[in-house]
C-alpha positions as CSV (number, residue, x, y, z in Angstrom):
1,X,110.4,82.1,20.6
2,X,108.2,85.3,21.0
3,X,107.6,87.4,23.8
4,X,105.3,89.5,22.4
5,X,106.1,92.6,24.2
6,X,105.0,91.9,27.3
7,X,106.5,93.3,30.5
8,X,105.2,90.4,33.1
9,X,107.6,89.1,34.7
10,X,105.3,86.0,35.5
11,X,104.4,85.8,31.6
12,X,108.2,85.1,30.9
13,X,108.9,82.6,33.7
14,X,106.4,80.3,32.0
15,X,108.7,80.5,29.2
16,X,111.5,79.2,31.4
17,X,112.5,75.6,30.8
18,X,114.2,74.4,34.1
19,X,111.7,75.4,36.6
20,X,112.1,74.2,40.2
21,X,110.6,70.9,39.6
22,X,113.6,69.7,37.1
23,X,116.0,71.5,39.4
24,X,115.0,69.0,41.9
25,X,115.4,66.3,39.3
26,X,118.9,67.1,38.1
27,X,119.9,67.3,41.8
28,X,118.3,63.7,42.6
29,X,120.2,62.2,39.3
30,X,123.3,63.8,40.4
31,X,123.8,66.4,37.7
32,X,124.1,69.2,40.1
33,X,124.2,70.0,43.1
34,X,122.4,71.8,46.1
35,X,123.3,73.9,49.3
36,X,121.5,76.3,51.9
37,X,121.5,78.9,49.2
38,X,120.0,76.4,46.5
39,X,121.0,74.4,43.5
40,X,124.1,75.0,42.1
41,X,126.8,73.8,39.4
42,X,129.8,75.4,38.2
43,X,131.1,76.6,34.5
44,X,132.9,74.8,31.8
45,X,134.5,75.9,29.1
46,X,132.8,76.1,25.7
47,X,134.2,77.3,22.1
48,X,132.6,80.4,22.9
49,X,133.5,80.4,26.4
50,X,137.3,80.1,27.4
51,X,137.8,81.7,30.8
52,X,140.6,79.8,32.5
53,X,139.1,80.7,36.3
54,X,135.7,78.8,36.2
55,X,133.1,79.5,38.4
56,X,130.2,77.6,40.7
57,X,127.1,79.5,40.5
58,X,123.6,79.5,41.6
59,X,121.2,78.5,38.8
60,X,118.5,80.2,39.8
61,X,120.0,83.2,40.9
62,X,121.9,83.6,37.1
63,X,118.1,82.6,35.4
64,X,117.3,86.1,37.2
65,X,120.1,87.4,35.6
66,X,119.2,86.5,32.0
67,X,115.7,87.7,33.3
68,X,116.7,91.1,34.0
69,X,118.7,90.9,30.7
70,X,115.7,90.6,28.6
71,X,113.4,93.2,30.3
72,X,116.3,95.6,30.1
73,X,117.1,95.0,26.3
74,X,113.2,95.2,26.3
75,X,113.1,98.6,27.1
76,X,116.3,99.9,25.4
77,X,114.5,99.1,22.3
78,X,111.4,100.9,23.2
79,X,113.2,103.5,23.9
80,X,115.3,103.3,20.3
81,X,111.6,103.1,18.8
82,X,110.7,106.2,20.4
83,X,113.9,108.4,19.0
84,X,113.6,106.6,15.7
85,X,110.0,107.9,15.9
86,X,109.8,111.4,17.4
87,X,112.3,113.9,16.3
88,X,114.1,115.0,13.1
89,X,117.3,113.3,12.9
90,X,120.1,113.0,10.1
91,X,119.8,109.7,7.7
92,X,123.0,108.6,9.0
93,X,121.1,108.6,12.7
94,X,118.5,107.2,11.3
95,X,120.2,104.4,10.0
96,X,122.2,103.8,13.4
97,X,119.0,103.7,15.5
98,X,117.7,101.0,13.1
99,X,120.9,99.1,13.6
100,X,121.0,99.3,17.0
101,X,117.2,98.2,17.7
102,X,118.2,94.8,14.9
103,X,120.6,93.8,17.2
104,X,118.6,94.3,20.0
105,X,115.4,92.0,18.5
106,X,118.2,90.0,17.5
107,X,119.4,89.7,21.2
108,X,116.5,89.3,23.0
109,X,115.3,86.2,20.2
110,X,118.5,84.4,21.4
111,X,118.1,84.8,25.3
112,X,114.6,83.6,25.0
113,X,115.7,80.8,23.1
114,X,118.4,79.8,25.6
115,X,115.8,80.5,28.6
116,X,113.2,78.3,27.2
117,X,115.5,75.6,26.0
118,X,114.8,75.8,22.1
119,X,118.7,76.9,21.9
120,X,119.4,73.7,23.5
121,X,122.1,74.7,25.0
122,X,123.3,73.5,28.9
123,X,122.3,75.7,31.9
124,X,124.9,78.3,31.6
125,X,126.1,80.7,34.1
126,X,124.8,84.6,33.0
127,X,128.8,85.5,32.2
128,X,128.0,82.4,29.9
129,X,124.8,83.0,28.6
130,X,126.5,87.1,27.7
131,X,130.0,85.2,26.1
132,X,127.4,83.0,23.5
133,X,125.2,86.3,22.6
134,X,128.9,87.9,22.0
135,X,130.0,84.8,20.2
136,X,126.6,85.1,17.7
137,X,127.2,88.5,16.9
138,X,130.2,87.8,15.1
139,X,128.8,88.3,11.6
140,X,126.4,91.1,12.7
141,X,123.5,89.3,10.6
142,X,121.3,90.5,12.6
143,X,118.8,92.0,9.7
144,X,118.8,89.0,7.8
145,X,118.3,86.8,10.8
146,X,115.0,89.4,11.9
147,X,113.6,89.3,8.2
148,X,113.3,85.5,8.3
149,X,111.1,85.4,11.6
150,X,107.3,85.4,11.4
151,X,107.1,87.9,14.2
152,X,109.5,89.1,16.6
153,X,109.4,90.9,20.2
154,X,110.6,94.1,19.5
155,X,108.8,94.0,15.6
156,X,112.3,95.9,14.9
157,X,111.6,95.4,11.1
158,X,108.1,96.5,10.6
159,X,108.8,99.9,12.8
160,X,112.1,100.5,10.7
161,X,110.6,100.0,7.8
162,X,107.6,102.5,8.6
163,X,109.4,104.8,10.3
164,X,112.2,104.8,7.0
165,X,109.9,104.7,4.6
166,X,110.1,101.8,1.6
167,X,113.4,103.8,-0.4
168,X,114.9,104.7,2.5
169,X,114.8,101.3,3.9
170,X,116.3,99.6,0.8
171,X,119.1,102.0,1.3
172,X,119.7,101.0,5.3
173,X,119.4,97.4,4.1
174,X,122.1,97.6,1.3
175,X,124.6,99.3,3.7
176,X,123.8,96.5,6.2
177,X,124.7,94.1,3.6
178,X,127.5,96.1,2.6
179,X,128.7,95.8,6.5
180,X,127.9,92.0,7.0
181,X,130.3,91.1,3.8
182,X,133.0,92.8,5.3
183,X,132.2,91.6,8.7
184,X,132.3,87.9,7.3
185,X,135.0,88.3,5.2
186,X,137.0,89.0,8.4
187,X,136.5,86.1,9.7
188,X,137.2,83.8,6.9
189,X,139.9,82.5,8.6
190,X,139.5,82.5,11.6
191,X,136.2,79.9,12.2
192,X,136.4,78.3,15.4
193,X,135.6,74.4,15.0
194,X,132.0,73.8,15.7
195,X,130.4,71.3,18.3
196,X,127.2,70.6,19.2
197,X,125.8,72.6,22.3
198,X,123.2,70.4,22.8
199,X,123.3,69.9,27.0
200,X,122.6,65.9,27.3
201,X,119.9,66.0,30.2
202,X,116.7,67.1,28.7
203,X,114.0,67.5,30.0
204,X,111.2,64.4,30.2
């Protein structure tokens, strides 16, 4: 899922999966539910997700949420292209910037994917939608997950790369592998049991 950089609000709705139309549809079937203030539902707990005191929430109201989410990762990265860009810095800041804007193309990739449905997973509350990105991070592979796209929103790898320079680069990306091993490594035993996320009303 690409956003392409783009800023409009109304550009990204379009992107959004359940739109008003299937809100109604849910509440009609019976799969949520719908007072003064609009459709609602309430949380459930997930392997990434185990919060004893479970909420209702407003769907709509938490799609905003993930909204204002994206725009603001959005323009943290710009921002991170900018220092990596202007400026002398150390290598060692170098190479943090370029980490930190990864994770961020990396983070925005995933929202988008839940917003538009392509993560098919269920409509999620935003505490929810924040606990899965959390849950993703776990082996940091963010880098090898950005270099496999064909394009990607913030274009972290193409900037890094120009702004690093080819040897440089190759260096960043060996100490990101060097990080990821021991990050996995970690968690070696400690997997959580997988189960399909898949939320079982699609859309028509």
């Amino acid at each position: 899922m690409e956003f392409e950089g783009s800023h409009s609000l109304h550009a990204l709705r379009e992107k959004r999966k359940f739109q008003p139309i299937d809100l109604q549809r849910l509440y009609k079937q019976g799969h949520i539910e719908k007072d003064y203030r609009g459709y609602f539902t309430f949380e459930h707990a997930y392997p990434f997700f185990e919060e004893k005191k479970l909420k209702k929430y407003y769907i709509n109201e938490e799609f905003e949420k993930v909204e204002q989410t994206i725009e603001g990762f959005m323009s943290e990265g710009e921002n991170l292209l900018q220092r990596l860009v202007k400026g002398k810095r150390s290598t060692e800041q170098e190479f943090e910037i370029a980490e930190q804007l990864v994770q961020l193309d990396f983070s925005i990739i995933l929202l988008l994917d839940y917003y538009s449905g392509e993560s098919h997973l269920p409509i999620l509350s935003h505490r929810q939608v924040l606990s899965w990105l959390m849950h993703e991070y776990r082996y940091r592979l963010f880098i090898d997950f950005i270099e496999k796209q064909v394009s990607t929103p913030l274009k972290s790898r193409e900037h890094i790369e120009g702004c690093l320079g080819k040897l440089k680069y190759k260096k960043w990306r060996q100490q990101m592998d060097q990080r990821n091993t021991a990050q996995q490594q970690t968690y070696t035993n400690r997997l959580l049991v997988q189960s399909p996320y898949r939320f079982n009303i699609e859309k028509d």
